[in-house]
VODRENLO-120105 format. One record per residue (C-alpha): residue number from 0; chain; x, y, z; residue in three letters. Coordinates in nm, 4 decimals. Example, Ala and Ser with C-alpha at 12.3 -4.5 7.8 and 13.67 -1.06 7.14 Angstrom:
// residues 2
- i/ch/c1/c2/c3/aa
- 0/A/1.2300/-0.4500/0.7800/Ala $
- 1/A/1.3670/-0.1060/0.7140/Ser $
//
This chain:
// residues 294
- i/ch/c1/c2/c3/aa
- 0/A/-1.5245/-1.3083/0.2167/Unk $
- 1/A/-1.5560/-1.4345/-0.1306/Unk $
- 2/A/-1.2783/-1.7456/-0.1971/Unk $
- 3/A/-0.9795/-1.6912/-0.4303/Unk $
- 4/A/-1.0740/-1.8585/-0.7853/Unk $
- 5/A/-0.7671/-2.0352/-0.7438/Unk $
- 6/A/-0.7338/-2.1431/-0.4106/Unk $
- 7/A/-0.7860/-2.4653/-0.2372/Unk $
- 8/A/-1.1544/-2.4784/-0.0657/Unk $
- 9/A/-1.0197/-2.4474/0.2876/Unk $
- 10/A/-0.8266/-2.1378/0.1650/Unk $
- 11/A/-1.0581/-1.7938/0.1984/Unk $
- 12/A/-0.9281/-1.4546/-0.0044/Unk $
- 13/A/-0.9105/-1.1958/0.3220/Unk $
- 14/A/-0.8230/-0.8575/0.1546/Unk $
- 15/A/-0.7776/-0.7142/-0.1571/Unk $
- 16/A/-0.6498/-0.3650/-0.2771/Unk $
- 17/A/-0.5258/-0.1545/-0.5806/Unk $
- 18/A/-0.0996/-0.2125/-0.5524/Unk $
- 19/A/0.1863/-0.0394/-0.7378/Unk $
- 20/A/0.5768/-0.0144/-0.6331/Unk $
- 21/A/0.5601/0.3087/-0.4520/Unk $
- 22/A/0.7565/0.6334/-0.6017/Unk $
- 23/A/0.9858/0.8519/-0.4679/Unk $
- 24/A/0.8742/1.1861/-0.2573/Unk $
- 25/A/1.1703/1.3938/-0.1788/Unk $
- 26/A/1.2572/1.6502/-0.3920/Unk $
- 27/A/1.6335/1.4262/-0.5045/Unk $
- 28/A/1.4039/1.1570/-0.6090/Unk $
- 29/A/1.0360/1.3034/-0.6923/Unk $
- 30/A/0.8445/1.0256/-0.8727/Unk $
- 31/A/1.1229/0.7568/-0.9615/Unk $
- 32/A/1.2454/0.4575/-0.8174/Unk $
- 33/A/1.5550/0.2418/-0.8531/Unk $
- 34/A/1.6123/-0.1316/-0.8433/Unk $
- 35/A/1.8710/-0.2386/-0.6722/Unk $
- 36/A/2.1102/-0.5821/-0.5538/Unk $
- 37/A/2.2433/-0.6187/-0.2123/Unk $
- 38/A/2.5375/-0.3778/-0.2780/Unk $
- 39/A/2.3305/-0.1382/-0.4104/Unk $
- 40/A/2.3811/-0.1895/-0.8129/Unk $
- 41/A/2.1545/-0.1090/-1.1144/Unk $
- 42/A/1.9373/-0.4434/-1.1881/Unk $
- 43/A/1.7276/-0.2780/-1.4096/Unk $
- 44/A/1.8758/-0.4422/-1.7255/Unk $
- 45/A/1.9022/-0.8236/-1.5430/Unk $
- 46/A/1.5444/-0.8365/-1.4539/Unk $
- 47/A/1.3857/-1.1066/-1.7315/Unk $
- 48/A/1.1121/-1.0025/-1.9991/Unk $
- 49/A/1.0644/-0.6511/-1.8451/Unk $
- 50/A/0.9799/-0.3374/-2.1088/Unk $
- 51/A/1.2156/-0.0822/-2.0788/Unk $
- 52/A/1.1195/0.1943/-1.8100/Unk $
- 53/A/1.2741/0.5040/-1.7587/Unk $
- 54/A/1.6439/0.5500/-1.6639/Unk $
- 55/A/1.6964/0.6086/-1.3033/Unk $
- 56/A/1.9189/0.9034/-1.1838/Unk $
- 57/A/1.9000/1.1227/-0.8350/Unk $
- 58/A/1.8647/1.5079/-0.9077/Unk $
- 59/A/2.1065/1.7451/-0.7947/Unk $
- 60/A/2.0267/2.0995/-0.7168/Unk $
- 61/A/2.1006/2.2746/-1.0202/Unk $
- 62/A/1.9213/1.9915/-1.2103/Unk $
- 63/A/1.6247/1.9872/-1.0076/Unk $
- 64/A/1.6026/2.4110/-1.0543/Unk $
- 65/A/1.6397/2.3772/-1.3893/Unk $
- 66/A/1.3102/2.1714/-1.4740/Unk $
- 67/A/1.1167/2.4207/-1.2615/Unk $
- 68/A/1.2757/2.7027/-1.4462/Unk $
- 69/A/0.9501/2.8251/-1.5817/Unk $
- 70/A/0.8076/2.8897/-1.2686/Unk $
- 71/A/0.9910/3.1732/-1.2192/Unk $
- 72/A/1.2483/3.2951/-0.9552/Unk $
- 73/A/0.9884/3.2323/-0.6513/Unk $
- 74/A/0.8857/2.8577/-0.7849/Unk $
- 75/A/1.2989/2.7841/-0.8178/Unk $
- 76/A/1.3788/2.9005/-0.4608/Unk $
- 77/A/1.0794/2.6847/-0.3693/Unk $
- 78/A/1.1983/2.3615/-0.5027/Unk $
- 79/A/1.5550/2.4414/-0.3962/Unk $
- 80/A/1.4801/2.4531/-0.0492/Unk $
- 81/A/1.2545/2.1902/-0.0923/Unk $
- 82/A/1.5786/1.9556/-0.1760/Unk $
- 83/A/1.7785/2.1486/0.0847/Unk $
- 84/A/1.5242/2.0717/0.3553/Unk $
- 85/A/1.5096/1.7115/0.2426/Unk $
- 86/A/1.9332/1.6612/0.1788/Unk $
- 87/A/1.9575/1.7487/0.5540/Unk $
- 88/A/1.7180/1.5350/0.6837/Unk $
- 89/A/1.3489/1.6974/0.6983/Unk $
- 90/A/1.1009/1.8539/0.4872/Unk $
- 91/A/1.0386/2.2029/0.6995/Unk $
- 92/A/1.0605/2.4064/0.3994/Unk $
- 93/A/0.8927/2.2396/0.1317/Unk $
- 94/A/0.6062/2.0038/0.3331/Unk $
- 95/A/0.3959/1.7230/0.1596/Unk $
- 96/A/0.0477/1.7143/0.3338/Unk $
- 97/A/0.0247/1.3977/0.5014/Unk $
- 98/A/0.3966/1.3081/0.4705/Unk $
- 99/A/0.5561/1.1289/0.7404/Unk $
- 100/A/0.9227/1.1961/0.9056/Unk $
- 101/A/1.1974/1.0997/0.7051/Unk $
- 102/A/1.3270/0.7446/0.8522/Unk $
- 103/A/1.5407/0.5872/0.6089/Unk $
- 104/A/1.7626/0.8868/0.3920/Unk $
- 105/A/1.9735/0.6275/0.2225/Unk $
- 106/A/1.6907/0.4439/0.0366/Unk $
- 107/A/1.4492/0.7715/0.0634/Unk $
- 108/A/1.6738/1.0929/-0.0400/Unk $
- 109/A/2.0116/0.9369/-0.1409/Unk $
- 110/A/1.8454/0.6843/-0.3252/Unk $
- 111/A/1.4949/0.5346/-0.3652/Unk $
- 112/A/1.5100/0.1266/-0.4417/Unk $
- 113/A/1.1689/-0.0307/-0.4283/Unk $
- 114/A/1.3471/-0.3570/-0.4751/Unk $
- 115/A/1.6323/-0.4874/-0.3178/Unk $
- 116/A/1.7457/-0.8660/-0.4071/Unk $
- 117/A/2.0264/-1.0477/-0.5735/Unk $
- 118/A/1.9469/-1.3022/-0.8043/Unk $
- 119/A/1.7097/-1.5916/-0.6903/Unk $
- 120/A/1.6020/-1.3493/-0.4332/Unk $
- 121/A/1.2183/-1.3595/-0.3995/Unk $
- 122/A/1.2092/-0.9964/-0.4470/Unk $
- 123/A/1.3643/-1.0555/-0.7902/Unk $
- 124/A/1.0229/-1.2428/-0.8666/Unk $
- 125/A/0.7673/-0.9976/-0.8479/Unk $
- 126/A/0.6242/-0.8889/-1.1502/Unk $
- 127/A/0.7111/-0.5731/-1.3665/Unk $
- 128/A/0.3357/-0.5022/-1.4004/Unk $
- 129/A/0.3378/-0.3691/-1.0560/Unk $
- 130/A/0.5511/-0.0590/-1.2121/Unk $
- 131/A/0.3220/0.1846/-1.3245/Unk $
- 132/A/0.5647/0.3724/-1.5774/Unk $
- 133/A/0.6066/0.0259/-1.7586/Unk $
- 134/A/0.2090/-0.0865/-1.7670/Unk $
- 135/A/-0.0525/-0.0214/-1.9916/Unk $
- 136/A/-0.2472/0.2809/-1.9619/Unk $
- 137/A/-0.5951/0.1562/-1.7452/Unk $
- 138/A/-0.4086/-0.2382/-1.6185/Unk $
- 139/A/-0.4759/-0.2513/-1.2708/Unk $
- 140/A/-0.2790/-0.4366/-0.9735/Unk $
- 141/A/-0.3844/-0.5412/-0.6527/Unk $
- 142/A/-0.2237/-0.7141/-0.3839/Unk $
- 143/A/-0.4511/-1.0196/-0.2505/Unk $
- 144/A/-0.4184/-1.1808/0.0915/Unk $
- 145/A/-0.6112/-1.5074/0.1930/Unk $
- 146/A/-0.5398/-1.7460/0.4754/Unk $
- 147/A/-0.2295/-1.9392/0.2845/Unk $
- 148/A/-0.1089/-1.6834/0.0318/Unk $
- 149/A/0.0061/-1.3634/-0.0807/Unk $
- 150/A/-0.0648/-1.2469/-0.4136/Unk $
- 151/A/-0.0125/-0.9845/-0.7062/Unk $
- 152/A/-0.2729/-0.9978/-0.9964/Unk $
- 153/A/-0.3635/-0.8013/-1.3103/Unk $
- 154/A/-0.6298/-0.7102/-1.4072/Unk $
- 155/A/-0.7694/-1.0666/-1.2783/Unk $
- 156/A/-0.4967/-1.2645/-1.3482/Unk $
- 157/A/-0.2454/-1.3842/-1.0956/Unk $
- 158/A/0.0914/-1.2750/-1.1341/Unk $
- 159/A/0.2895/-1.3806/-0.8817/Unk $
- 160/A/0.2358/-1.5546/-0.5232/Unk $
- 161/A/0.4394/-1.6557/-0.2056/Unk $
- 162/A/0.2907/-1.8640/0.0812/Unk $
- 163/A/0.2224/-1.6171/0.3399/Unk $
- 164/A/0.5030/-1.7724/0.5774/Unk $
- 165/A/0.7538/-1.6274/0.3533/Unk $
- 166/A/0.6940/-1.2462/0.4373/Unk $
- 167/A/0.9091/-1.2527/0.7177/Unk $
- 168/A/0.7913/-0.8717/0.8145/Unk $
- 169/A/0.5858/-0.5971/0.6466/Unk $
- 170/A/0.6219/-0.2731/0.7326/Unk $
- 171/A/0.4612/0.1055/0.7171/Unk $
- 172/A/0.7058/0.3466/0.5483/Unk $
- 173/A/0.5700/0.6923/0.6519/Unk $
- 174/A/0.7634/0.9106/0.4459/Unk $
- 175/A/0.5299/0.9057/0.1629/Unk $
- 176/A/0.2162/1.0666/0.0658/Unk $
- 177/A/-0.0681/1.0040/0.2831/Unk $
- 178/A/0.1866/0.7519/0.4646/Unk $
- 179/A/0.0847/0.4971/0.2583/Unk $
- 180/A/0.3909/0.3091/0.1220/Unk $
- 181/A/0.5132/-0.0448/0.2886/Unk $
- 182/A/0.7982/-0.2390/0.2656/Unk $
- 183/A/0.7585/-0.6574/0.2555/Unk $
- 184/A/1.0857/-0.8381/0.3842/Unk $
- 185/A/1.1039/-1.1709/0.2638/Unk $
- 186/A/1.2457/-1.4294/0.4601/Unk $
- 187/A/1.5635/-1.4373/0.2428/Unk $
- 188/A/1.6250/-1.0373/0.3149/Unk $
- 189/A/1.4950/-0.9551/0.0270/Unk $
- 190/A/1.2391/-0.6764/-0.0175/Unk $
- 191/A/1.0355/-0.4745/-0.2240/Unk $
- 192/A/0.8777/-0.0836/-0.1654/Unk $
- 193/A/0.4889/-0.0668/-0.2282/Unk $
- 194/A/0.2656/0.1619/-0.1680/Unk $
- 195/A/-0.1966/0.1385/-0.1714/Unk $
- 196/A/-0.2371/0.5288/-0.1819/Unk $
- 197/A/-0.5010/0.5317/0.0838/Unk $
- 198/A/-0.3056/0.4902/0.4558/Unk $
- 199/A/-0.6103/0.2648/0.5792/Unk $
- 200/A/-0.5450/-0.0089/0.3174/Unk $
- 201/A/-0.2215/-0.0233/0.4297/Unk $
- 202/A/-0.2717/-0.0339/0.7794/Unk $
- 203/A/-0.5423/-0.3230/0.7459/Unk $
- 204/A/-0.3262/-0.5348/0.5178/Unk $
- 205/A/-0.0186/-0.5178/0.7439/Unk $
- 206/A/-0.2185/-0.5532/1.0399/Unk $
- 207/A/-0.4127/-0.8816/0.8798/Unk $
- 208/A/-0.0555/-1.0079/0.7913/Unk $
- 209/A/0.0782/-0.9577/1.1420/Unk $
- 210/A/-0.2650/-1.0983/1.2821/Unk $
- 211/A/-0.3200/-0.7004/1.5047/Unk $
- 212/A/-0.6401/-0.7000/1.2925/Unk $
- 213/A/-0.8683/-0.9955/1.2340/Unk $
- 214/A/-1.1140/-1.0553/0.9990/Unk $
- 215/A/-1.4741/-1.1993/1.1674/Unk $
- 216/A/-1.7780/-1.3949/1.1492/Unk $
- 217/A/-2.1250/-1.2786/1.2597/Unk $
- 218/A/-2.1416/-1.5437/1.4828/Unk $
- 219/A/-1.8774/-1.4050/1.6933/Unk $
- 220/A/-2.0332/-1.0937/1.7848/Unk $
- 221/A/-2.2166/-1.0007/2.0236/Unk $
- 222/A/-2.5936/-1.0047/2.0495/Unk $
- 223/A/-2.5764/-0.6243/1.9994/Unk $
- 224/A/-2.3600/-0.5719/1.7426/Unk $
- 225/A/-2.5564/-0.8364/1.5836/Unk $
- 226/A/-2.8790/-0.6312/1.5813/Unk $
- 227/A/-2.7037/-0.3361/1.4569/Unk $
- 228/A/-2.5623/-0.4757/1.1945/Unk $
- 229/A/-2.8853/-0.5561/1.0922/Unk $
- 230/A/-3.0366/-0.2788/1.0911/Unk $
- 231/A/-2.6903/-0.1566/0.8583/Unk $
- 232/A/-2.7873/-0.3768/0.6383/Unk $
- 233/A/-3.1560/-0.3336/0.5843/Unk $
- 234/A/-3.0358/0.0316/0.4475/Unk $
- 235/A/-2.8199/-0.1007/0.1501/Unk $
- 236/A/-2.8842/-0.1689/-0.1989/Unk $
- 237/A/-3.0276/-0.4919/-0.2774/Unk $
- 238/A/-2.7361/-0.8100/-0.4123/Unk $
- 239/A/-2.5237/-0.5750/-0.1503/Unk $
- 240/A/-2.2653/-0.8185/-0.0137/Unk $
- 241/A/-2.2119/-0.8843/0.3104/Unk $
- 242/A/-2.0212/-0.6241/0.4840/Unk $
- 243/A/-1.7321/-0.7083/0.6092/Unk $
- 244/A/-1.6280/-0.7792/0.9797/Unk $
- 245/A/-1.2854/-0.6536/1.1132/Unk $
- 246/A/-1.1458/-0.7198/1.4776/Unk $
- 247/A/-0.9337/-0.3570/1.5637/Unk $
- 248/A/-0.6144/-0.3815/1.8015/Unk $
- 249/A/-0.8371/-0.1505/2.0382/Unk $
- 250/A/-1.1003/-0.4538/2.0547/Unk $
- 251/A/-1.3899/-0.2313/1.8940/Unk $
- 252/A/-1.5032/-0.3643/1.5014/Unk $
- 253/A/-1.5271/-0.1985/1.1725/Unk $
- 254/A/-1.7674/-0.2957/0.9652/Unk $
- 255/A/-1.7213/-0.2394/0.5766/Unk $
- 256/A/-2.0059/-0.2771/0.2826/Unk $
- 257/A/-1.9214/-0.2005/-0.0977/Unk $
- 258/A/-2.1926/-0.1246/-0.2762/Unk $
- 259/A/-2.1618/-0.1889/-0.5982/Unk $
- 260/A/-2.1947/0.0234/-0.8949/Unk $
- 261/A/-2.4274/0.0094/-1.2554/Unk $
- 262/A/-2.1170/-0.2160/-1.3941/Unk $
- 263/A/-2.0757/-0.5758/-1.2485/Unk $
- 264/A/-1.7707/-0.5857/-0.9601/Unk $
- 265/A/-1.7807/-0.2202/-0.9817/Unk $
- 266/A/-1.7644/-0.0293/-0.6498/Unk $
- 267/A/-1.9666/0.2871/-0.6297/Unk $
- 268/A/-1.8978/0.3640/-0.2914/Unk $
- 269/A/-1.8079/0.2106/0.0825/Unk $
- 270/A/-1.9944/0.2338/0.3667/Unk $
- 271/A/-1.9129/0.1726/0.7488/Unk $
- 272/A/-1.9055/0.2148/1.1121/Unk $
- 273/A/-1.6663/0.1377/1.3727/Unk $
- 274/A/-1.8984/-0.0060/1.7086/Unk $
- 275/A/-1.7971/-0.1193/2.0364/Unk $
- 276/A/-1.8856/-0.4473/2.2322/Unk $
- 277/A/-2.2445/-0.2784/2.3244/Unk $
- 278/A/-2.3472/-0.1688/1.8933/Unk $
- 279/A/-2.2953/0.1689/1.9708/Unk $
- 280/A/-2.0742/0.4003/1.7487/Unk $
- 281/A/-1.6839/0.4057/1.8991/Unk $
- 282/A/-1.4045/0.6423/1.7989/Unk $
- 283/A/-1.1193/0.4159/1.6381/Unk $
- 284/A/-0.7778/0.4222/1.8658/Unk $
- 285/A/-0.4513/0.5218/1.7588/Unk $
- 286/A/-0.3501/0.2023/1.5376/Unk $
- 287/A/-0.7051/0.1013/1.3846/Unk $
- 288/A/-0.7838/0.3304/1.0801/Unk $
- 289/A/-0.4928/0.4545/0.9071/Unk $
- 290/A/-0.1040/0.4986/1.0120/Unk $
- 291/A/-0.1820/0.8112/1.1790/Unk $
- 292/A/0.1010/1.1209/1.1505/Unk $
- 293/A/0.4344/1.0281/1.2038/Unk $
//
């Protein structure tokens, strides 16, 4: 894959997707999120040069009711059981599609921190940007992993980085939509909430970070997944890049080719195929492609 602008030459950029702290799901804390110290206090107002974002608070059930009041009796019943169903542990009355079980109430009903340091903690350290209620309207972050480094940039620009040593564990949380939210635990027990909206990018980055999934080089395959990636490749768009080559805990490899779009760096759409040792088309295992249901 292409090299990091930044890095050192023996250092190689391994994935790269669209990040954002993740938001809250259950009905108590529908889209918000709280930063928090170790024993659980407000940081907001300690954390350095960040705008001002929207006050944190966890809904009750009249509260909640009360901004749905225009639905009408039905659509308040609704979202009352919704918070019921999630106060108690579950969401059996009011489901999300593609919602995992509850594992964590404290930080995912009672509360919802996507960042939990005291000061000096690395958590502390990642940048506000990440927040999408306190960025500009079109700034996009992504989370970047190479060989040495984790990193946050904007819109091109890095932001923040750790050596990759320092994520002491990363994590699927699958109570969130599509089951796409992760937590990274630094090595000081610090840790931040952050979700990629799409359950495969998650899966890949946390299985690149805890080395389940493994990027490769053509010349490791074998003489027939050679040819038919090949004959992939004769079918793209011309200045296609090279697709790229991932090693599955099941043994079988996805391949993955963005084609790009009219504007430069622009992808249009991805193509790919999972294959087994032989070329021939293979059904990912439980554990490849996405987090799977809960």
């Amino acid at each position: 894959m292409d090299r990091h602008p930044e890095s050192d030459e023996d250092e190689t950029e391994l994935a790269r997707y669209p990040v954002s702290f993740a938001t809250g799901t259950a009905a108590s804390v529908e889209g918000r999120r709280s930063f928090r110290d170790r024993r659980r206090n407000d940081v907001e107002p300690e954390l350095p040069g960040w705008p001002v974002g929207p006050a944190f608070s966890v809904r009750g059930l009249p509260g909640k009711a009360g901004v749905h009041v225009s639905t009408g009796v039905s659509g308040v019943f609704a979202v009352a059981g919704g918070i019921l169903s999630d106060l108690l542990g579950g969401s059996t009355v009011n489901p999300e599609p593609g919602r995992g079980k509850l594992e964590d109430r404290e930080n995912e009903v009672d509360d919802f921190p996507v960042m939990w340091a005291d000061a000096d903690d690395t958590a502390r350290t990642v940048p506000w940007q990440l927040d999408p209620s306190r960025r500009p309207s079109g700034y996009v972050t992504e989370i970047v992993l190479t060989t040495r480094r984790l990193l946050v940039t904007g819109s091109g620009t890095v932001l923040w980085e750790t050596p990759r040593e320092n994520v002491a564990e990363a994590t699927p949380r699958r109570f969130s939509l599509g089951q796409s939210d992760f937590r990274l635990l630094f090595q000081d027990g610090s840790w931040v909430r952050l979700t990629m909206r799409v359950s495969d990018h998650t899966t890949e980055l946390l299985g690149l970070l805890a080395g389940s999934h493994r990027r490769l080089s053509e010349s490791e395959l074998s003489a027939e997944q050679r040819e038919r990636i090949s004959r992939f490749t004769a079918t793209l768009p011309t200045g296609t890049p090279a697709p790229t080559l991932t090693l599955l805990p099941s043994g079988l490899v996805r391949v993955q080719s963005a084609v790009l779009g009219s504007k430069p760096g622009v992808v249009s759409e991805s193509r790919g195929f999972v294959m087994d040792e032989a070329g021939k088309d293979a059904t990912p295992h439980s554990g490849d492609i996405g987090q799977g249901k809960a």
